[in-house]
N, C-alpha and C positions, 0 to 999 in steps of 0.2 A: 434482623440483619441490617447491615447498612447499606449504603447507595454503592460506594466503593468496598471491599473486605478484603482483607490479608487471605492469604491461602500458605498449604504446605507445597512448596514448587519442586517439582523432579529438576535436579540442577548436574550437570558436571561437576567432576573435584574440579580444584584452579589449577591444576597442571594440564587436565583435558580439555577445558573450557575451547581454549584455541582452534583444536581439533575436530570439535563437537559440533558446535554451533554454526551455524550456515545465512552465508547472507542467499539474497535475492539474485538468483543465477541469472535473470536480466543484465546482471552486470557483467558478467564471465561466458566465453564463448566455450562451445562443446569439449572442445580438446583442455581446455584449463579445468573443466568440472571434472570430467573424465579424470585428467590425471592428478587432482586432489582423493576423489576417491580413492585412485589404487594408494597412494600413499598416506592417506587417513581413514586406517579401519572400523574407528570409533564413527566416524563423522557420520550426522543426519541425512547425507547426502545418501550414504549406502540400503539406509529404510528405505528414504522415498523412492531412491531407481530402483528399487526391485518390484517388478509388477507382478510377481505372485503374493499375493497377498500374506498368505501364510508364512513366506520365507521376512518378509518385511516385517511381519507379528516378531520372530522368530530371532530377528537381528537386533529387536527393539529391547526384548526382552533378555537379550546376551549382554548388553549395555548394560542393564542393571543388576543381572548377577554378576557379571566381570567388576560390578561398583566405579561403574566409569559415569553411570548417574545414580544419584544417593538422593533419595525425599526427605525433605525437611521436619525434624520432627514439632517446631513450633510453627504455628501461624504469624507468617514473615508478611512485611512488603518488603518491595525488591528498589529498590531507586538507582535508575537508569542513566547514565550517559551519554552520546554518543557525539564522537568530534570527529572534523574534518578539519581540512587547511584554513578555512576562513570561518567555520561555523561550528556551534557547540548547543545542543539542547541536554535537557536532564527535564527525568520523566520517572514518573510511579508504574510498578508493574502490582497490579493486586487483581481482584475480579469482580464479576458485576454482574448484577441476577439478570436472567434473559427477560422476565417480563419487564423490565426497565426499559428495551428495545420496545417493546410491543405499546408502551404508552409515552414512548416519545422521550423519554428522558433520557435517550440514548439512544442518537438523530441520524440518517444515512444519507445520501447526496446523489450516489451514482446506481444506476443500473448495470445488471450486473449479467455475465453468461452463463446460462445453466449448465449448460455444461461442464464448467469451471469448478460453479458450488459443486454438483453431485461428484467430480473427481475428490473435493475435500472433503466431501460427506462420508467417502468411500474411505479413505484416508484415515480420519476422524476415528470413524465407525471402529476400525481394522485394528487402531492401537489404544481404543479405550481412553482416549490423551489428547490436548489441544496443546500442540508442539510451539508452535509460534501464537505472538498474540495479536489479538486486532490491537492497531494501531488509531488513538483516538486522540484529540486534544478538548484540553476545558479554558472554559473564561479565564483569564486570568485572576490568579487570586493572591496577594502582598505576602499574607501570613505562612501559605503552603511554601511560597516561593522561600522567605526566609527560613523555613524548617528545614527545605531539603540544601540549602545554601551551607547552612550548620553541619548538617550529614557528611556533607560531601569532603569537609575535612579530614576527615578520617580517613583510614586504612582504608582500600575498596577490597573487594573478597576477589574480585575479576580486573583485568586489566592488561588487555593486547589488542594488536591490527588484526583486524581479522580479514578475511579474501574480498571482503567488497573498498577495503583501501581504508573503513574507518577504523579508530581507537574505540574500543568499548569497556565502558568500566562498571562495573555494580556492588554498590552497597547493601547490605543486608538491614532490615531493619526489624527487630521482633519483641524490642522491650514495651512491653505492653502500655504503658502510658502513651508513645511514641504513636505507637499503631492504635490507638483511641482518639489521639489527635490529627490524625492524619483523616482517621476512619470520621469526624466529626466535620472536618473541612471539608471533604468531598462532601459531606448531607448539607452543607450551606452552600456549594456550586451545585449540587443537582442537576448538571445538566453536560454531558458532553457530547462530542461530533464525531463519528468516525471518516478517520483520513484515508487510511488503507487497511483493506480488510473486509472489504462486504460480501466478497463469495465467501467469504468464513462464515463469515455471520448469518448468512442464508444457511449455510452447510450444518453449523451448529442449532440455528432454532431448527432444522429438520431431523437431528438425532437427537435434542432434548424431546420433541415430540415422539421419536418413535421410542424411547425410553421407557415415556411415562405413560406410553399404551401396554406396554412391557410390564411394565410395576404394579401388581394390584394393590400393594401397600401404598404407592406414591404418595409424600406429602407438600412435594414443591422446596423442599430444601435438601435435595439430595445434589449431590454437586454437578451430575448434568444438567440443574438447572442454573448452572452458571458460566460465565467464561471469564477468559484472561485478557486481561488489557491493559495494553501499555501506553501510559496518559503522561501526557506534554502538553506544555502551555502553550493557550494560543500563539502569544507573540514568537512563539519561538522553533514552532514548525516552519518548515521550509517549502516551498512550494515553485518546482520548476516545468518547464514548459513539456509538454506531448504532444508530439508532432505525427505527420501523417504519410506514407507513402503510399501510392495508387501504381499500382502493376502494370498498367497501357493507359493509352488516351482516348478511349471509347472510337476506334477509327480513324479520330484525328491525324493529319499530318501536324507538327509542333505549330508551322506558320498559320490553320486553320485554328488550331485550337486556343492561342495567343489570340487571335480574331477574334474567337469567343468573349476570350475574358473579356476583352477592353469594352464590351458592350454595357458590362458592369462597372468595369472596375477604371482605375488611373493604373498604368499600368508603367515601371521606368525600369530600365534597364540598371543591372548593378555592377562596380568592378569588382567585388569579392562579395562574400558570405551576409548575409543578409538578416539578424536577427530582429526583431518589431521592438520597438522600444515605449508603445504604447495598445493600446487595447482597437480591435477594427484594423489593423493591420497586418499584414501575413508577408513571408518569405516566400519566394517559392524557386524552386532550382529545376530546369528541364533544358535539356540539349546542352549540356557544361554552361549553361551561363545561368545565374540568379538576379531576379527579379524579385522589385517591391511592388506590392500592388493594396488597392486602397479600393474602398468601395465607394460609390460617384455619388451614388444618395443615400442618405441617413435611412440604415434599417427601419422597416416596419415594427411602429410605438408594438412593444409586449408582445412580439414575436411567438408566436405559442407559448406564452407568460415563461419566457424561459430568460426576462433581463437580456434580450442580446448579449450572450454567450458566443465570444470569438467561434468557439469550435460549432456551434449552429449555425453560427451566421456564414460561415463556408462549407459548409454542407449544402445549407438549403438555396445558396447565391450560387454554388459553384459546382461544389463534389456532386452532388444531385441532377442540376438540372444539365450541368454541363459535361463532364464524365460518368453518369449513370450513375451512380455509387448511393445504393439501398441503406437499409437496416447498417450501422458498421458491426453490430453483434454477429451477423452471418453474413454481410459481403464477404467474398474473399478475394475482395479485388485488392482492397485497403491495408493495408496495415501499418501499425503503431512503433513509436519511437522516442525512447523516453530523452528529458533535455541531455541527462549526465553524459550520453553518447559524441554531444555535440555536433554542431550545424554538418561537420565535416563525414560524419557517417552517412547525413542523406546524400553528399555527394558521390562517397564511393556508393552506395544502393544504386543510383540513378546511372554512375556513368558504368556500373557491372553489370548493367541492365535488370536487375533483381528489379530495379522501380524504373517505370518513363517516367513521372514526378514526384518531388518533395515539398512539402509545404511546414515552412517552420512557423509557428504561434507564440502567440502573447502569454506569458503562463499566466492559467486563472489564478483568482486572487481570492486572500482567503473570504472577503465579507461575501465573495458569489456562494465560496461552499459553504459559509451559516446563514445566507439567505437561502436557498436553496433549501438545504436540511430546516429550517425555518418554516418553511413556507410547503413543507411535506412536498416538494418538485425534486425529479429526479434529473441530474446531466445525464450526458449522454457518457457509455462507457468511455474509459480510457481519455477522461477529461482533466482529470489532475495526477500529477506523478508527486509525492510527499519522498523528499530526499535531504538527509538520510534515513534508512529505513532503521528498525529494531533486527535486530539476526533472530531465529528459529532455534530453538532450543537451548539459547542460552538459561531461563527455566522455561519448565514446560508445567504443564494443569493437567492431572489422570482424573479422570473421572471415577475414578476406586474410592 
């Protein structure tokens, strides 16, 4: 087998696609998922809420005798688009043996919450199928780039807005020359990074393992020893900022805690919204007004070899020592905020009192996450947001 391989993908017809497929409900508040559901009975959305397992099996399996998903009966790749107002990538969807993971030629960055994997594990487990794909980019490479540049003239099989606001298009690719040459290029990049997607990836190497204790015939190319991935060029992921809200100010009155920081930081007052336009720099929003603040002396050389990482570096200078704020995998003082929300949602957080503070960052960049994965170091969770995402089940991998 090769580094990259075609697969037979569970897909929606092109009239369901729409209906089917599900962005990252990160993007969509309660009431908007909720009433996509009642009104799309096909939709992914109906598996995932159902927490009886069995009725979830149940729904999944209705999908495909109602032939609202049909398996491909040749080994396709899938070549990916997906556009925004200002941005456009195109990307391969095929799949990738798990021990490829295990000896690094398929690199991870972040740390991740267990909790998380074992919900996808459970998931995974429940429908025999890896619904969405991890989301991973490779080196850039000229030739791949002109192949899929070629593709993309053509007809595409798929092609609509879907609920997270992008255009998404997919070309099918299965003529075997096609898919030799593609399958060839990947063996000469050898190597890519996942961007989003690592609780999958923990969740899938732990049901390829309990599989193949399952299996007394096991030979390692059964297809739970594989997964789905959807690969995009480096240059052409996107990479926006993750911000932080903190629930109280550890006791603090605002004026005492403002005192604090200045002990570290340069500290100035803002008339509006305050985004970092360089790295070492932070936003921060408390009491309706925002602040820039700046740290006085040049971080400690190789910080816990972590490259002074924005998001370390105000942890261990600030959220830490100064707001108590532990582990951010199990504080529940903290929590996360992807950039697409914009500066203007830490404000409503902070002034609904849902958060005392907001702190907006520098978005990490991408040579931190292939040094990083590089350098086998993990950031810390919830360190990069990759936007736009791939949708879930536009195809999907069964492990049958």
């Amino acid at each position: 087998m090769y580094f990259i391989n075609p697969f037979k993908g569970l897909r929606p017809t092109e009239d369901n696609a729409p209906s089917v497929a599900i962005a990252s409900t990160d993007h969509l508040s309660k009431e908007i998922v909720s009433e996509y559901q009642k009104n799309n009975r096909w939709s992914y959305l109906n598996v995932f809420s159902e927490k009886n397992n069995l009725k979830s099996k149940e729904q999944f399996n209705l999908m495909k005798k109602n032939s609202i998903l049909k398996k491909d009966t040749i080994n396709s790749f899938y070549i990916y688009k997906i556009s925004t107002k200002n941005h456009a990538q195109v990307g391969i969807v095929g799949t990738a043996k798990l021990s490829a993971y295990d000896n690094l030629h398929i690199r991870g960055h972040e740390e991740i919450f267990l909790e998380r994997a074992q919900t996808r594990l459970k998931q995974m487990e429940n429908l025999n199928a890896q619904i969405g794909p991890i989301y991973v980019i490779h080196p850039d490479n000229i030739e791949l780039d002109e192949l899929v540049k070629k593709e993309i003239t053509l007809k595409s099989s798929y092609s609509f807005n879907a609920m997270d606001g992008c255009k998404h298009e997919m070309w099918i690719v299965n003529d075997e020359s096609k898919v030799l040459k593609i399958c060839d290029l990947f063996n000469t990049i050898n190597r890519i990074y996942i961007a989003d997607g690592h609780h999958r990836m923990e969740a899938l190497s732990k049901l390829s393992g309990f599989k193949k204790h399952q299996n007394p015939n096991h030979t390692g190319d059964e297809p739970y020893n594989y997964f789905m991935v959807a690969i995009f060029p480096q240059s052409q992921a996107r990479l926006l900022d993750y911000n932080r809200l903190i629930k109280d100010l550890y006791g603090y009155s605002t004026k005492d805690f403002i005192k604090e920081i200045k002990k570290k930081f340069f500290l100035e007052k803002q008339k509006s919204t305050f985004k970092p336009k360089k790295p070492q720099t932070f936003g921060m929003y408390v009491d309706k007004q925002w602040y820039s603040i700046e740290l006085k002396e040049k971080p400690e050389a190789n910080l816990f070899h972590i490259i002074n990482l924005d998001i370390n570096l105000l942890h261990y200078y600030l959220l830490e020592p100064i707001l108590g704020i532990g582990d951010p995998r199990y504080d529940n003082r903290i929590d996360f905020l992807a950039g697409f929300h914009g500066l203007e949602t830490i404000e409503k957080k902070v002034d609904s009192d849902e958060a005392k503070v907001g702190f907006a960052l520098f978005a990490t960049q991408m040579e931190n996450v292939i040094s990083f994965a590089d350098k086998k170091l993990n950031m810390p969770p919830k360190s990069t947001w990759f936007d736009p995402k791939p949708l879930d089940g536009l195809v999907a991998y069964d492990f049958e």
